[in-house]
N, C-alpha and C positions, 0 to 999 in steps of 0.2 A: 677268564678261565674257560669261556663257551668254545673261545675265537682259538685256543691251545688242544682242544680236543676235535675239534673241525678240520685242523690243522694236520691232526697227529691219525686221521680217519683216512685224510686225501692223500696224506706221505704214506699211508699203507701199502705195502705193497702189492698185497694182494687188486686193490682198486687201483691202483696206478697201471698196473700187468693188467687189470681186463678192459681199462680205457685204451690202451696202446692195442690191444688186439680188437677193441671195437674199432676203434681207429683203423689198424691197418685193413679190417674182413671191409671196409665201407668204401674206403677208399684208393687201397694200393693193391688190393690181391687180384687176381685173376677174376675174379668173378663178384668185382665189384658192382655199387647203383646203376653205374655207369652202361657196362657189360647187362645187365640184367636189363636196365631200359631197351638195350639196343636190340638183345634176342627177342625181349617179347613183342619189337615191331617187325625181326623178321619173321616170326611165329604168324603174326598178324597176317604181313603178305603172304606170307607162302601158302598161311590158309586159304584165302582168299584167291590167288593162283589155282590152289587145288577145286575150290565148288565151281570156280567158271574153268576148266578144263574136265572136272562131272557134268556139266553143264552140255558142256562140248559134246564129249561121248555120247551121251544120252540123244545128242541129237542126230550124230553119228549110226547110230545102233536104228534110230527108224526110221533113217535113210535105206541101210543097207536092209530090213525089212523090206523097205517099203520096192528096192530094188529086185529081190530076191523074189517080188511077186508077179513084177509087172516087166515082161520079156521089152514092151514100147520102152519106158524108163530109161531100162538097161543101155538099149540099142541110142534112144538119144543121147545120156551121158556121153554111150563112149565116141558118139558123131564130134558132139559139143567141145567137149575136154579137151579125149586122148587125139580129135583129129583120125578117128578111124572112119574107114569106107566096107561098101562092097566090092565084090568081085568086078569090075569091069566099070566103075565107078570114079568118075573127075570130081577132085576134092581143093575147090576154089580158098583161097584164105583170104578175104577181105579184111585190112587194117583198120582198128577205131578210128586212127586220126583220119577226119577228111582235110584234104585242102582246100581251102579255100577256091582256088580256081583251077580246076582239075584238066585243062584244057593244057594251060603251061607247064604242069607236070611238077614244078616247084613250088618251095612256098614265095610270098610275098616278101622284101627285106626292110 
């Protein structure tokens, strides 16, 4: 008699309609386990993106102080960087790679 009321509990319909909607919200709708695993590792990175790009600025920000003090600074960045001169000024550009034997002009093969 237990095993006919168990029975006639699970043929309900009302628990059969909210295991099929449990079913379908968990595994087939848009914004299934799945989907929600997935946002919350791009939540993760994009955090993480965001404090090292705060990170960034910040360092940014007392650069441009620290430029905005020191007229020298200024003047070597923009030697350094941009490649700027003075007035009447020869502006050499030596390459990192050295060659090996600078004499032949080529590299070695």
């Amino acid at each position: 008699m237990a095993t006919k009321q168990s029975w006639r509990v699970i043929g309900n319909f009302y628990v059969l309609s909210t295991l099929a909607f449990a079913l379908w919200m968990l595994f087939f709708d848009g914004n299934d386990l799945m989907n929600q695993y997935k946002l919350k590792q791009e939540k993760a990175d994009l955090q993480s993106q965001k404090d090292f790009y705060s990170e960034e600025i910040s360092k940014i920000k007392v650069e441009l102080r620290a430029l905005k003090q020191s007229p020298y600074l200024l003047e070597r960045i923009a030697r350094e960087k941009h490649l700027m001169r003075r007035e009447g000024e020869d502006v050499y550009i030596i390459p990192s790679e050295v060659l090996p034997n600078p004499s032949l002009g080529k590299k070695p093969e």
